[in-house]
C-alpha positions as CSV (number, residue, x, y, z in Angstrom):
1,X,79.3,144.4,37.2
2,X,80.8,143.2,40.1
3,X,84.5,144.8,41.7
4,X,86.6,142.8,43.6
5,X,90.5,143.7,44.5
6,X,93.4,141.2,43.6
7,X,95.5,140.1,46.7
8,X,99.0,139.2,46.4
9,X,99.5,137.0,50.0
10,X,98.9,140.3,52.1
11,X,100.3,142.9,50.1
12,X,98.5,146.1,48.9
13,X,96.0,145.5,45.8
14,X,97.8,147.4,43.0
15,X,95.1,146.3,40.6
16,X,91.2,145.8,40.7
17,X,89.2,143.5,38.3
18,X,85.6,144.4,36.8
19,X,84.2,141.6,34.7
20,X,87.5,139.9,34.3
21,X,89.6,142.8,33.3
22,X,92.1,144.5,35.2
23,X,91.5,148.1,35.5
24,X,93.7,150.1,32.9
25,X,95.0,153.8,33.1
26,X,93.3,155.9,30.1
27,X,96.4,157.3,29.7
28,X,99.3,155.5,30.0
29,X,97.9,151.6,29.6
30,X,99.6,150.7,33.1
31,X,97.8,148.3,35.3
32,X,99.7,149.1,39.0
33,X,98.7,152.1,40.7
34,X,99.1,152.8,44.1
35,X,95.8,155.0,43.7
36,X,93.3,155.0,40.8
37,X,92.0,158.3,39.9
38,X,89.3,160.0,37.5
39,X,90.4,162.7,34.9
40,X,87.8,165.7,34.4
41,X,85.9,163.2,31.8
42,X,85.7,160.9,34.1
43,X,88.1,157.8,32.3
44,X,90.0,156.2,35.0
45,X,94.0,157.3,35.5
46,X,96.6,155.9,37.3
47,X,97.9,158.1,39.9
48,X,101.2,159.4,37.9
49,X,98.8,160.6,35.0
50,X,96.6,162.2,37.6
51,X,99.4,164.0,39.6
52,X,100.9,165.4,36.2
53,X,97.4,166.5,34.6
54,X,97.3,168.5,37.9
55,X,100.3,170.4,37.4
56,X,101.0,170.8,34.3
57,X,96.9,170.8,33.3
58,X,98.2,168.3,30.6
59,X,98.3,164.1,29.8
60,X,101.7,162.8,30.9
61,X,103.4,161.9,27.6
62,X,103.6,158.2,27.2
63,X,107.6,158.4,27.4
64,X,107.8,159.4,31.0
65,X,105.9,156.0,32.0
66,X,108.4,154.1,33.8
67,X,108.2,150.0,34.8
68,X,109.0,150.2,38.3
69,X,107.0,152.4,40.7
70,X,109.6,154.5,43.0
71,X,108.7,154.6,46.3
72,X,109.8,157.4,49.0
73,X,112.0,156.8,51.7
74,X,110.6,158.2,55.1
């Protein structure tokens, strides 16, 4: 299976292709990421589901997914 990352005209990839897919969170379903991540089974999460298992040692619930990703101001 071959991996290659999607390019938007320069941008960051926010999504990666394997066999004609886009990579999906286990977790949420989402398909932009700023940073893909395993879980401790090894199922690939997008970086909001990872952050939250972290803390809380728990899946995000499905109702905190939002569309837009909020970036920080610095």
């Amino acid at each position: 299976a071959t991996t290659t990352n999607a390019s938007s005209g320069g941008g960051k990839s926010t999504a990666r292709w394997v066999e004609g897919a886009p990579t999906q969170c286990f977790n949420c379903q989402t398909t932009t990421t700023p940073l893909w991540r395993r879980d401790e089974n090894g199922n690939t999460i997008c970086n909001a589901c990872g952050l939250y298992y972290k803390l809380h040692n728990m899946h995000r619930p499905i109702s905190m997914k939002r569309n837009v990703i909020k970036r920080r101001k610095r």
